[in-house]
ROTOR-361963 format. One line per 3 residues: number of its first residue (from 1); for each residue x, y, z of N, C-alpha, C. Coordinates in steps of 0.001 Angstrom, whole numbers, always signed. Layout:
% ROTOR-361963
NUM> X:Y:Z:X:Y:Z:X:Y:Z | ... .
This chain:
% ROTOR-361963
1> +4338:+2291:+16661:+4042:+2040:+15264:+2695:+1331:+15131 | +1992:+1574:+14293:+661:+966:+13403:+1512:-624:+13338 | +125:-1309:+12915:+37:-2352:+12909:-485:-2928:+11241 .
4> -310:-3993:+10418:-307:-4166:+9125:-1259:-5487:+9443 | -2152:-5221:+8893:-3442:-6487:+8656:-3838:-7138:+6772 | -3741:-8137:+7076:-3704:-8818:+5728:-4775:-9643:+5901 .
7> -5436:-9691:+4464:-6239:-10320:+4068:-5863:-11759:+2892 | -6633:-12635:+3038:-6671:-13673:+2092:-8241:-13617:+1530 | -8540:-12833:+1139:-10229:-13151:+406:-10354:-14206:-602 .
10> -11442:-14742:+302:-11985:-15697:-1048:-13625:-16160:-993 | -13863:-16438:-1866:-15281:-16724:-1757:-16449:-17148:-836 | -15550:-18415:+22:-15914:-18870:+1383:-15495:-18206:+2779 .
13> -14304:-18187:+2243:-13386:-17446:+3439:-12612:-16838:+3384 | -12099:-16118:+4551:-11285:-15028:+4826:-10225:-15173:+5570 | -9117:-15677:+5185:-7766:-15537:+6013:-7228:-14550:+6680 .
16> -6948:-14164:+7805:-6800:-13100:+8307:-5127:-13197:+9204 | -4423:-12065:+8983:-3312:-12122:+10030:-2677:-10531:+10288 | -1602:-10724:+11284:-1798:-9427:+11782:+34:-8987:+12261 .
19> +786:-8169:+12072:+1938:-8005:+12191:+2038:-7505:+13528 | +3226:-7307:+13900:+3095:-6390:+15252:+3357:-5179:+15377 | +3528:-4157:+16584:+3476:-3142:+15963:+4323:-2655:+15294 .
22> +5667:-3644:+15704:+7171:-2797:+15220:+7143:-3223:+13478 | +5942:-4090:+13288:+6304:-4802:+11816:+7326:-5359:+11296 | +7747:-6542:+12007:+8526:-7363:+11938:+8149:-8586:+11601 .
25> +7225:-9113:+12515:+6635:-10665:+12809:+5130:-10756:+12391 | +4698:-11157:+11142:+3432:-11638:+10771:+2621:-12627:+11587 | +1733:-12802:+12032:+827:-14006:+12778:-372:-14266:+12734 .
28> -614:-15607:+11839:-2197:-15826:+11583:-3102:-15271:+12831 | -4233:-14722:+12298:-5028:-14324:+13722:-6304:-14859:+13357 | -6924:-15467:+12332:-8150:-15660:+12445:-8347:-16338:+11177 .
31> -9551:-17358:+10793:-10349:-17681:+9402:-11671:-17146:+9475 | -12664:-16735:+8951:-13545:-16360:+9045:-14998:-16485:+7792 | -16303:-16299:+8117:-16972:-16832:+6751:-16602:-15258:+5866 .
34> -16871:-15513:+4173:-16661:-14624:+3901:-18063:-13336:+3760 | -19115:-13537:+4204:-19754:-12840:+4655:-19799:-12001:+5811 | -18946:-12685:+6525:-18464:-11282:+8006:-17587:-10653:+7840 .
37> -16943:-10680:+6989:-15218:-9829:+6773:-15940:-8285:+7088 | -16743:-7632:+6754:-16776:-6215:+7403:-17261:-6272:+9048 | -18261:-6693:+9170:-18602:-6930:+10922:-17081:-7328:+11502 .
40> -16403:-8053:+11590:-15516:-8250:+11896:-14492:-7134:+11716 | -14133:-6750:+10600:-13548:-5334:+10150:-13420:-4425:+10996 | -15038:-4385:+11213:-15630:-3037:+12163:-15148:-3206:+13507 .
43> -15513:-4151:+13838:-15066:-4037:+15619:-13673:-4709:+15299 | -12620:-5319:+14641:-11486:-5395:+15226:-10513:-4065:+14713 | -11258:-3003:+13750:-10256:-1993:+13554:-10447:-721:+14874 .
46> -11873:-753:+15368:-11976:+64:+16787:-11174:-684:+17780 | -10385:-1770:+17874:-9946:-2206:+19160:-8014:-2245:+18840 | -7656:-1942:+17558:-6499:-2216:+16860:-6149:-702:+16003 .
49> -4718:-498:+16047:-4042:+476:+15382:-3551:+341:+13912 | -4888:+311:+13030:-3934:-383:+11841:-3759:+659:+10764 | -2991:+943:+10247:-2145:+1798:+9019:-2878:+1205:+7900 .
52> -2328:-149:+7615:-2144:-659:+6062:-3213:-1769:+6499 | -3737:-2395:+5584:-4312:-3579:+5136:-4118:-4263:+3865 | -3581:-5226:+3739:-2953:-5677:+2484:-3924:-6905:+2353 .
55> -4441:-6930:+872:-5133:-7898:+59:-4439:-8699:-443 | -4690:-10039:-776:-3894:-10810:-1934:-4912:-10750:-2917 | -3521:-10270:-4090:-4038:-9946:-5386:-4096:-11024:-6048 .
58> -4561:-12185:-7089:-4525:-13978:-7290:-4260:-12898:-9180 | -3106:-13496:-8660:-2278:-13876:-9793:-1832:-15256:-11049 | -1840:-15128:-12103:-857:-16288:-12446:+298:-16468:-12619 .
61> +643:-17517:-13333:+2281:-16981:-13502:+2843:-16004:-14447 | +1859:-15807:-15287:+2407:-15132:-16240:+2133:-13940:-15955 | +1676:-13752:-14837:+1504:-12098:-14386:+49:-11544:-14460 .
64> -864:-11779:-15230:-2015:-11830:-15413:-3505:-12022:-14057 | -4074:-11358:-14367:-5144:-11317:-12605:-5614:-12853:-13203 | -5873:-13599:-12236:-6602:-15247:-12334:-8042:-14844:-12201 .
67> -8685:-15645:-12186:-10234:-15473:-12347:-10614:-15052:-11100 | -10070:-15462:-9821:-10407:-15022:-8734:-10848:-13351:-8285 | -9959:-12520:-9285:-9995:-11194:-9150:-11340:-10450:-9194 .
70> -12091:-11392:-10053:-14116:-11037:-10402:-14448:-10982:-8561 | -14081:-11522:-7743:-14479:-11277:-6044:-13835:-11034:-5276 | -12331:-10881:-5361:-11537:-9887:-5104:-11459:-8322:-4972 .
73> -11717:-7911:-6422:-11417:-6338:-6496:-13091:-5765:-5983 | -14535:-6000:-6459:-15335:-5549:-5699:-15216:-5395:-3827 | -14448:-6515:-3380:-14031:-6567:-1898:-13530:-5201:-1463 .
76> -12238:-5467:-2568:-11078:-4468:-2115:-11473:-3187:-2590 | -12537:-2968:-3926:-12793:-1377:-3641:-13886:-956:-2434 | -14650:-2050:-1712:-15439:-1676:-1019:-14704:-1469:+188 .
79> -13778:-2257:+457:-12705:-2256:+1752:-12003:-420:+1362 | -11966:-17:+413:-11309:+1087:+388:-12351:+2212:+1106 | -13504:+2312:+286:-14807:+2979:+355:-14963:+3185:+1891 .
82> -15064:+1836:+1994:-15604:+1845:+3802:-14485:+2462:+5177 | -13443:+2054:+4614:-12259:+2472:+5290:-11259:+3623:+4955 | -11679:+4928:+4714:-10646:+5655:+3730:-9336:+6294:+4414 .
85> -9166:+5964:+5664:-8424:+6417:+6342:-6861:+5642:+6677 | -7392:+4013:+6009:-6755:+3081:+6379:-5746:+2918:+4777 | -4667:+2707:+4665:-4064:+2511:+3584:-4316:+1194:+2871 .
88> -4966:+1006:+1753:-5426:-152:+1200:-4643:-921:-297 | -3673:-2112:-96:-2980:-2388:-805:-3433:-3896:-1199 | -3556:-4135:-2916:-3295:-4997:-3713:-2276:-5548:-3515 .
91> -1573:-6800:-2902:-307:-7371:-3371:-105:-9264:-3670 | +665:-9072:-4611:+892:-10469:-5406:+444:-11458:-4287 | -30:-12467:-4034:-639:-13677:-3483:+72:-14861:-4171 .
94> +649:-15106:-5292:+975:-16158:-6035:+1756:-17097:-4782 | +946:-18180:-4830:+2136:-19533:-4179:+1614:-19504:-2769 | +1062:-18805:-1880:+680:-18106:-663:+182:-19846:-550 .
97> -1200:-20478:-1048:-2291:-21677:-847:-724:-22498:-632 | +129:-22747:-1799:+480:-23860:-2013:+2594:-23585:-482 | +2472:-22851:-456:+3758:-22436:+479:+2954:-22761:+1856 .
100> +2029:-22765:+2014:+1354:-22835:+3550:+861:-24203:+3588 | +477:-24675:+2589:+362:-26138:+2663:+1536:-26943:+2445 | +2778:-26714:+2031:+3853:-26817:+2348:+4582:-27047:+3733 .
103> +4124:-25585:+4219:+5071:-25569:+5540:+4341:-26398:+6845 | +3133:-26678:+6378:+2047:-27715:+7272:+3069:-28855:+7432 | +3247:-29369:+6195:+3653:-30505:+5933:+4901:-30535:+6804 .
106> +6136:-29452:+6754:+7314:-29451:+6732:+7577:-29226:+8566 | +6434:-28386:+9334:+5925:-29077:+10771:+5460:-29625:+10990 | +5194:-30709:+10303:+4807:-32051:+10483:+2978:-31917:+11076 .
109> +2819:-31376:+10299:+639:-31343:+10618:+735:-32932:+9391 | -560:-33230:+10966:-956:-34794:+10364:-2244:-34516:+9006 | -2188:-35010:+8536:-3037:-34935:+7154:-4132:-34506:+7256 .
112> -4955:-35041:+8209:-6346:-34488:+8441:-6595:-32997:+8637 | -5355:-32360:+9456:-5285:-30927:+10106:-5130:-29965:+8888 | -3929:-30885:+7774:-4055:-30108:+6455:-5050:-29956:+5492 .
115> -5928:-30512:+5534:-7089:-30699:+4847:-8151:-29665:+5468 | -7965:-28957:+6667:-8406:-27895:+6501:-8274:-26656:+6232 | -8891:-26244:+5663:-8902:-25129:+4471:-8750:-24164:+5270 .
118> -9494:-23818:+6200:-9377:-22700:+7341:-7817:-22607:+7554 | -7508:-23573:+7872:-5822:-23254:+8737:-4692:-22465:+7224 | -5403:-23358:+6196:-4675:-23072:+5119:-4704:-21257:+4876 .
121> -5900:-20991:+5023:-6408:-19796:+4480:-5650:-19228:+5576 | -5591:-18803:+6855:-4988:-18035:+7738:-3474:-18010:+7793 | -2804:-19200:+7111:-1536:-19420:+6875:-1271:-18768:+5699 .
124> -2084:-18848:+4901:-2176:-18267:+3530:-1563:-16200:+3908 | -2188:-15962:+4652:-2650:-14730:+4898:-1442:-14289:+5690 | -519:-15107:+6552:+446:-14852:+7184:+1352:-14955:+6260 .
127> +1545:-15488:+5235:+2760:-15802:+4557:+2780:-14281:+3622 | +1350:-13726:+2944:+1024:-12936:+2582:+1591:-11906:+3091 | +1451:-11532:+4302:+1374:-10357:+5063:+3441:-10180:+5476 .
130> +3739:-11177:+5687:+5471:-11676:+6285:+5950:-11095:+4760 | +5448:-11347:+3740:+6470:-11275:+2055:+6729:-9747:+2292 | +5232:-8851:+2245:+4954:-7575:+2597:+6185:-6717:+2853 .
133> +5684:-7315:+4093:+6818:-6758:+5209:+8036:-6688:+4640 | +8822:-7738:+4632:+10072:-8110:+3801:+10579:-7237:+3034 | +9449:-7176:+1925:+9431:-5788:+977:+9510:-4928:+1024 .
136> +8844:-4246:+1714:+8709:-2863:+1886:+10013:-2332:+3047 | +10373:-3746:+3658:+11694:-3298:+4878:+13063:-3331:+3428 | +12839:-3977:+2483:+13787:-3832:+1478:+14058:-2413:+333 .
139> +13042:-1810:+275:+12758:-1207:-477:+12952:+481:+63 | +13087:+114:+1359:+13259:+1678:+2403:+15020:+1760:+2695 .
């Protein structure tokens, strides 16, 4: 089986994580600036089997795209453009920042470790990518 790669885009950075092949188990794999997300793209999709790539879509609560979406969706139609072979999915992000800074807490990361944004963002991106999964194993 293909492999499911998720994104956390954001202005600075790029949360990155990566399922396995059976698509079961999500696992942060990387933070990155958000100016390399294609260089990076490029050489880790020649070394990796990936199907899907899933975006977080920044939502509010009321269902509505958040402002974030103005550097989001140019990403994600260029991620389509560049990649047309690869299946390219929008999905809800809501709670992703604040559930990963959560679960920091709840394994006991000392304060300083949470305060970085990097770990957040790649946690971000695993929690992202794990809901996915979930879903789509529900929905079959």
């Amino acid at each position: 089986m293909k492999r499911i790669l998720a994104i956390d885009y954001g202005q600075k950075r790029v949360g990155i994580a990566i399922s396995d092949p059976m698509q079961i188990i999500a696992t942060g794999l990387t933070t990155i600036h958000s100016k390399d997300i294609f260089t990076f793209l490029d050489n880790y999709l020649t070394k990796e089997n990936i199907d899907t790539i899933i975006v977080g879509h920044p939502k509010r609560f009321d269902n509505t795209n958040s402002s974030a979406i103005k550097y989001v969706k140019p990403f994600f139609n260029k991620l389509k453009l560049r990649y047309p072979n690869i299946s390219c999915i929008l999905y809800d992000e809501r709670f992703t920042s604040k559930i990963a800074f959560q679960t920091m807490i709840i394994a006991g990361s000392k304060k300083k470790d949470r305060q970085k944004k990097e770990t957040i963002d790649m946690i971000s991106a695993t929690i992202l990518l794990q809901d996915y999964m979930n879903y789509i194993k529900n929905i079959k």
